[in-house]
C-alpha positions in Angstrom: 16.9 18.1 -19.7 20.5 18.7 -19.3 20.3 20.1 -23.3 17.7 22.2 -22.1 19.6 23.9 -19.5 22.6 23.9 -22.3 20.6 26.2 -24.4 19.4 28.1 -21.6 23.1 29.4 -20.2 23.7 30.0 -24.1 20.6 32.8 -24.3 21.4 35.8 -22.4 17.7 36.5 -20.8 17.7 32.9 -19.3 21.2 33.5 -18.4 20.3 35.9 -16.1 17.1 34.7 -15.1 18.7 31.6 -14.0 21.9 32.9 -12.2 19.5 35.1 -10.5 17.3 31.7 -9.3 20.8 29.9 -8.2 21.7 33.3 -6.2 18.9 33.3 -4.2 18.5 29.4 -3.5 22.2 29.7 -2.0 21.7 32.7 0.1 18.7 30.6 1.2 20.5 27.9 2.4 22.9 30.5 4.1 20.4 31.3 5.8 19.6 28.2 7.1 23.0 27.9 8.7 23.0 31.1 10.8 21.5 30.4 14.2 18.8 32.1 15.8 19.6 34.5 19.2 20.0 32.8 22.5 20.5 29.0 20.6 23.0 26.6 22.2 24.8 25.5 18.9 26.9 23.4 20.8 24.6 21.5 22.9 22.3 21.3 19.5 25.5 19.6 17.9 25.9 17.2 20.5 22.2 16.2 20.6 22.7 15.6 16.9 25.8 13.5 16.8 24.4 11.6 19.8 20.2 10.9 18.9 20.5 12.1 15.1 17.4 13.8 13.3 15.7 10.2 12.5 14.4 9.9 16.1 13.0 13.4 16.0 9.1 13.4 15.5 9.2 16.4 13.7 10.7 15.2 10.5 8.7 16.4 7.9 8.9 19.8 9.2 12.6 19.5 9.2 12.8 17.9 6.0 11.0 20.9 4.2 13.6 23.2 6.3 16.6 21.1 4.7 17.5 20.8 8.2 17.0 23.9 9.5 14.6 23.2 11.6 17.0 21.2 14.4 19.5 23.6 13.8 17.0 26.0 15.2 18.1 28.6 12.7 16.5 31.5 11.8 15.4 29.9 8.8 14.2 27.2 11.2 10.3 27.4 10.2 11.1 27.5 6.5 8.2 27.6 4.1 6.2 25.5 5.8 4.2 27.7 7.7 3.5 29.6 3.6 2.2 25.8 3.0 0.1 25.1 5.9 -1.7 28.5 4.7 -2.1 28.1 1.3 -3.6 24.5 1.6 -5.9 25.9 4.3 -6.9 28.5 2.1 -7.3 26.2 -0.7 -9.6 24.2 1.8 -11.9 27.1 3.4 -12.2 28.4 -0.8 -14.9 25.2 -1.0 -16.3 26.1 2.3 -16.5 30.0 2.2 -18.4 31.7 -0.4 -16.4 34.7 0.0 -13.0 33.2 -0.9 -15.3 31.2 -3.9 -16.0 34.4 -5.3 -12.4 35.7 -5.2 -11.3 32.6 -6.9 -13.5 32.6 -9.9 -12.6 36.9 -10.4 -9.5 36.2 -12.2 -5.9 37.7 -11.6 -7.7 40.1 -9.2 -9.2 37.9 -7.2 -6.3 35.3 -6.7 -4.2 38.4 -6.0 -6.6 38.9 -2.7 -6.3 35.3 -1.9 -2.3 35.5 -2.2 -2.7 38.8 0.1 -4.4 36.2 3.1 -2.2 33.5 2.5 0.9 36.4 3.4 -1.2 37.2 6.7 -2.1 33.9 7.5 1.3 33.0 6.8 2.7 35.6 9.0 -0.2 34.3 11.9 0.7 30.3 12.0 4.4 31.3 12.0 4.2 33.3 15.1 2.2 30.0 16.4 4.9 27.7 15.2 8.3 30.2 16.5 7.0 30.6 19.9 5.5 26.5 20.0 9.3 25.5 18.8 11.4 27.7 21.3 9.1 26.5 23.9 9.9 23.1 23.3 13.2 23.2 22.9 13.8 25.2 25.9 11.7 22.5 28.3 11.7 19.5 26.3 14.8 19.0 24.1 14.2 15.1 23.7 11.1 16.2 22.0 13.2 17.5 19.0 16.3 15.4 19.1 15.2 12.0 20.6 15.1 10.2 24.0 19.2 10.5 24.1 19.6 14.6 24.3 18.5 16.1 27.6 20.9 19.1 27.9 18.9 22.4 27.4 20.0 23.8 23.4 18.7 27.1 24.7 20.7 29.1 27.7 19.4 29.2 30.6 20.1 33.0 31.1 17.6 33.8 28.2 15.0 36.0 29.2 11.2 36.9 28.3 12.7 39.8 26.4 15.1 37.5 24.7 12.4 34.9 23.9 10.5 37.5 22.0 13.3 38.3 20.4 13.8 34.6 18.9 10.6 34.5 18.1 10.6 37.8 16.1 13.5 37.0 14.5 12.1 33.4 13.6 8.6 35.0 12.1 10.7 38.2 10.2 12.7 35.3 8.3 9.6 33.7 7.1 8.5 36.8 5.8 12.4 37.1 3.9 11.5 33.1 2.4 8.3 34.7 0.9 10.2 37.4 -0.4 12.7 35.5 -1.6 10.0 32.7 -3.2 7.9 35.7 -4.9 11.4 37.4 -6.1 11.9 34.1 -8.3 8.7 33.8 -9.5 8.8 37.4 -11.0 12.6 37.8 -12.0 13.5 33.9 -12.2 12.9 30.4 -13.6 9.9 27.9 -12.1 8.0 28.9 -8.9 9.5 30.5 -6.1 8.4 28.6 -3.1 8.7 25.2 -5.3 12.2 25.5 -5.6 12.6 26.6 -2.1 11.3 23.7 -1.0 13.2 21.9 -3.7 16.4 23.2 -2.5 15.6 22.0 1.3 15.0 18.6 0.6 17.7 18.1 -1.8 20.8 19.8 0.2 20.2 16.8 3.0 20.3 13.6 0.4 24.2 13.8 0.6 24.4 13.5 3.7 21.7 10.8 4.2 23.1 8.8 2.1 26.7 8.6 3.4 24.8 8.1 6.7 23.4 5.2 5.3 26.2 3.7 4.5 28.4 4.2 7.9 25.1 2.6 9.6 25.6 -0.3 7.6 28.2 -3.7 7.9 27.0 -4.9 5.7 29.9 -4.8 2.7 31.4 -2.4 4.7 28.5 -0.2 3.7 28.8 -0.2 0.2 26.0 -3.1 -0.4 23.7 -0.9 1.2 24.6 2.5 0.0 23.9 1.1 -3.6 21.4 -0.6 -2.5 19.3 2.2 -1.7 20.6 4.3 -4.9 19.0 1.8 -6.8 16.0 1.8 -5.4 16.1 5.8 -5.5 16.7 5.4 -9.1 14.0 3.0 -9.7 11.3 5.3 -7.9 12.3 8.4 -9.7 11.3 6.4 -12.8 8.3 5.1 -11.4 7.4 8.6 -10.4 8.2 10.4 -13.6 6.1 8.0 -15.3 3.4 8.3 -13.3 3.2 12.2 -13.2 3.5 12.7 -16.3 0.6 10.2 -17.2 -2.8 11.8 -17.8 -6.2 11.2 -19.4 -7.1 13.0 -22.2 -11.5 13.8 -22.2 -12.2 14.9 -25.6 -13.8 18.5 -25.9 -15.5 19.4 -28.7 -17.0 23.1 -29.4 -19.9 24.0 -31.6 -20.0 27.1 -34.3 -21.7 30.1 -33.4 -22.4 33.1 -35.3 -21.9 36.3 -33.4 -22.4 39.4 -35.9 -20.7 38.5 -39.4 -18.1 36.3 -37.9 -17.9 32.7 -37.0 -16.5 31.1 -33.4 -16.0 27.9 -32.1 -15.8 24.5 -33.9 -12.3 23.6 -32.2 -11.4 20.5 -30.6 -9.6 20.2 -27.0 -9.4 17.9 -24.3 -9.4 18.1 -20.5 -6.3 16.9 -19.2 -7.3 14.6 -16.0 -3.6 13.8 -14.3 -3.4 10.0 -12.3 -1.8 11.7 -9.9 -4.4 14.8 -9.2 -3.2 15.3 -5.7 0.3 15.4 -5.8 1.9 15.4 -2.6 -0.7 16.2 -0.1 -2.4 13.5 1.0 1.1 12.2 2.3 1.9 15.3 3.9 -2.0 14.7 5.4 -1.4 11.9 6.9 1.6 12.1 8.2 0.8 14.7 10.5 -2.5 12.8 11.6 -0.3 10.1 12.4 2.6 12.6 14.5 -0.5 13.9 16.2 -1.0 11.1 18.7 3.0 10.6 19.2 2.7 14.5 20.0 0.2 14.3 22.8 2.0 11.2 24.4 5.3 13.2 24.1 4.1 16.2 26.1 2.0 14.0 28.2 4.7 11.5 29.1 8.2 12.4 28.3 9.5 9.1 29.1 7.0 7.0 27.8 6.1 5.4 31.7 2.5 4.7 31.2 1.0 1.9 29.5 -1.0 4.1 26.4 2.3 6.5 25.8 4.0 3.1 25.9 2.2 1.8 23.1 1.8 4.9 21.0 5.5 5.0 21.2 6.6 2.2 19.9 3.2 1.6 16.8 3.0 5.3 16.1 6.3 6.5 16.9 9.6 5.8 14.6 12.8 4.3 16.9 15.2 2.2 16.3 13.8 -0.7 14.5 12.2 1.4 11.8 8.2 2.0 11.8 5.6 -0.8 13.0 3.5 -2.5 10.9 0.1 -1.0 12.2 1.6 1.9 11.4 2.3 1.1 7.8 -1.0 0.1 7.8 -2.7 3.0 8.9 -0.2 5.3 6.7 -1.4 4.0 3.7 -5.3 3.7 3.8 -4.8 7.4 5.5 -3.6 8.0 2.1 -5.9 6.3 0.0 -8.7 8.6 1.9 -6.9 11.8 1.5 -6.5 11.6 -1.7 -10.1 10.9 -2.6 -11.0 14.0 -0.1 -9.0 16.5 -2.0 -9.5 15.1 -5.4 -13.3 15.8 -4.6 -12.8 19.4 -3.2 -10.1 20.4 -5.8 -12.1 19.0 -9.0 -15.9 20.0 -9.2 -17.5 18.2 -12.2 -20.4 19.7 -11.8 -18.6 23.1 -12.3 -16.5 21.8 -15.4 -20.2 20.4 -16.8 -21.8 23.9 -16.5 -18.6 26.1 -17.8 -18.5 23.7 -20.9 -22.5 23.3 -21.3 -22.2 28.0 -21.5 -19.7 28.4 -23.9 -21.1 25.2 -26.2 -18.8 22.6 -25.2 -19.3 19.2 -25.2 -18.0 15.5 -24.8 -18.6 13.5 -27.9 -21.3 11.0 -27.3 -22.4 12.4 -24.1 -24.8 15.0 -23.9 -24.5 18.2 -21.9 -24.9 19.1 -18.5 -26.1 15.9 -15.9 -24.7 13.2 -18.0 -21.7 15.3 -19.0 -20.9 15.5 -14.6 -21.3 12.2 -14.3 -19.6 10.5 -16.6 -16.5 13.0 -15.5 -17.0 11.8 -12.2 -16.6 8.5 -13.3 -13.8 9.2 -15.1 -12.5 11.0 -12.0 -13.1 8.2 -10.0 -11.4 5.6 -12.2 -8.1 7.4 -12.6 -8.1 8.2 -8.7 -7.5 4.5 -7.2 -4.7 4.3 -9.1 -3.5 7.8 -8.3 -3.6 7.2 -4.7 -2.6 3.5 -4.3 0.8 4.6 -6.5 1.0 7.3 -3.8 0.3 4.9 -1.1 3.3 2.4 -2.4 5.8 5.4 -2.5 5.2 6.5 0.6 5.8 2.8 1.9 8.5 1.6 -0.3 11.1 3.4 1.7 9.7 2.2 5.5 9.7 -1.6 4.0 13.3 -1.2 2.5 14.6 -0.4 5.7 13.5 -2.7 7.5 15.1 -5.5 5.0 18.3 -3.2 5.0 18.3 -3.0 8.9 19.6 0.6 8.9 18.0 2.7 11.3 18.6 6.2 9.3 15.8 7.4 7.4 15.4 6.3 4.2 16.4 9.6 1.9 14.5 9.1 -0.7 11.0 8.9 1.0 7.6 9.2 -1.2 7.4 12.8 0.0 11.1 13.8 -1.4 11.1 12.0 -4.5 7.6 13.4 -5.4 8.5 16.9 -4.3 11.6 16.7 -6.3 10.4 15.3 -9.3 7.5 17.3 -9.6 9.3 20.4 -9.0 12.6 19.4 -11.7 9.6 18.5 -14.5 7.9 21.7 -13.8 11.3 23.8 -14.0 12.3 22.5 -17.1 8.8 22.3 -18.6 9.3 26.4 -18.4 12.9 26.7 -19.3 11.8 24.5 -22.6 8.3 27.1 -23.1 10.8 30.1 -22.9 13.3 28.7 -24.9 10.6 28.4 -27.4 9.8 31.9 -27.6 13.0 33.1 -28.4 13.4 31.0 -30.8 10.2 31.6 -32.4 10.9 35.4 -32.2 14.5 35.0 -34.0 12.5 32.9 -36.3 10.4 35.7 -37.0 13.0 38.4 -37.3 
């Protein structure tokens, strides 16, 4: 990898291409640090040093904000409103016809689906600006834990200003898709990838180094290499895994069409373990935040019996995450990713597209059988798919609790995925382009 990027800095194009990526992933995170109108950022720093980010129920929101997010910056939404619209999208696309029909037109179609993802975009972060300020102005221990009850935004803030924060908030998520879209064109990788990349990896400093302060243990230094090793272990687990597929065999029958012959080639459909990626995590952790949500507006202080007990199985504190919530974490992920294995991956649809342009699977004959033994196939490489994702995303909970820390573990199923996946992908494309040029000094 690292002789990749070698070669890369030593070719002018990908020079540029890539100084142009590193440009705009800083000025990101600048962005990140300059705080919205009417914010407190001295109350906001003292609910930090006091509750810390790990007792905030919001944490995967913040995560994908690298921070941002409790900083209540005006990149404080980040991408993730740009995610929650392209996975509903991606959803409604089985359910409505219409968005069926754009997908399967080609460049022009997805460019219509990327147009309603921008609007819907621009709709669930107007929803998600004016839902955060409105917590934060009447329910600060919402955001920064049961410690912080000083308001982080003044008092003297009117309507006017409040529309204000939450224009600002919604005109800097339209600047992130700008920013994504302006690396996919003129850069290296895809845009909103490496956004998201560059959130999640600007905080593992400084979760680490909390890590070790919360520790005694060896002065600190026990657990703080402790818990690199076990980052280290996962990110080879992980690179393993996602880069392990199965390989169906595809072979295509000559046909004549005027004097010339087509077909006879041999291909494969590549079937990755890991055909979900990273969603059914982010799936059911927010299923499980929704109850701890309700009981948190419901019952601030947790003085009822059922908020009570949501708290302390659903909620994280200072002992680390409960059991039944382990529990329910991981089957939620075993069922997530079937569901959007199934919705994503039609065999059916594959069967047909290979059965009209004289494909087929040796031994198996075309159409019916062809689906089914796909789905079986499907099937088969699923369960371990979504029990490998199931184990990463519980690796982490169980490794604090042995470490008895009570900072979030840093390099959580969600992170190491996101990062992984993202690094492969980048340097899968800086390796593709360095090809080219290569072949095209070859050729000269």
């Amino acid at each position: 990898m690292l002789s990749a990027f070698g070669r890369a800095f030593r070719t002018p194009d990908l020079r540029k291409k890539l100084l142009f990526t590193l440009g705009i992933m800083a000025l990101f995170r600048v962005g990140s640090h300059i705080p919205a109108p009417g914010v407190d950022t001295a109350a906001i720093s003292a609910c930090i040093s006091t509750s810390g980010s790990s007792g905030s129920a919001l944490g995967l929101i913040n995560l994908f904000s690298g921070n941002a997010l409790l900083s209540l910056s005006i990149f404080a939404l980040g991408i993730m409103p740009y995610i929650t619209a392209s996975i509903i999208l991606q959803l409604l696309t089985v359910v409505i016809p219409r968005l069926d029909a754009l997908k399967k037109e080609g460049q022009a179609g997805q460019t219509k689906i990327t147009q309603y993802t921008r609007y819907l975009t621009i709709g669930l972060a107007i929803l998600q600006a004016t839902g955060l300020i409105a917590t934060a102005r009447t329910n600060s221990a919402y955001l920064f834990g049961q410690t912080c009850s000083t308001p982080v935004i003044y008092p003297g803030v009117s309507t006017l200003g409040i529309v204000v924060m939450v224009a600002v908030m919604v005109a800097a998520t339209s600047v992130i898709m700008w920013l994504g879209e302006l690396i996919t064109d003129r850069g290296i990788g895809n845009g909103m990838s490496l956004l998201m990349f560059t959130s999640i990896a600007s905080q593992l400093p400084s979760q680490l180094w909390a890590i070790k302060q919360s520790s005694s243990l060896g002065g600190g230094w026990i657990v703080f290499l402790g818990v690199c090793l076990i980052g280290c272990v996962m990110v080879g687990l992980v690179v393993f895994i996602e880069q392990g597929q199965r390989r169906v065999p595809v072979q295509y029958a000559k046909r004549m069409v005027g004097r010339r012959m087509y077909g006879g080639s041999s291909t494969y459909i590549p079937i990755k373990v890991n055909q979900s990626g990273v969603i059914p995590i982010i799936f059911a952790s927010s299923l499980l935040q929704l109850p701890v949500l309700v009981a948190q507006f419901a019952d601030p202080n947790y003085t009822h019996g059922w908020s009570q007990w949501i708290h302390n199985e659903l909620g994280y504190n200072t002992s680390g995450y409960s059991g039944l919530y382990m529990a329910g974490y991981f089957l939620l992920i075993l069922f997530f990713a079937f569901f959007y294995v199934a919705i994503t991956f039609n065999p059916e649809e594959v069967a047909d597209n290979m059965k009209k342009y004289g494909g087929f699977i040796p031994g198996i004959r075309a159409g019916k059988p062809t689906a089914d033994y796909l789905n079986f196939i499907l099937t088969r490489i699923t369960w371990p798919g979504s029990l490998y994702l199931a184990l990463i995303a519980i690796i982490p909970m169980i490794a604090l609790a042995e470490f008895h820390t009570s900072n979030k573990f840093p390099f959580g199923g969600t992170s190491i995925l996101i990062l992984v996946g993202v690094g492969l992908e980048t340097v899968k494309q800086i390796e593709s382009q360095l090809q080219q040029h290569n072949y095209e000094g070859f050729l000269r």
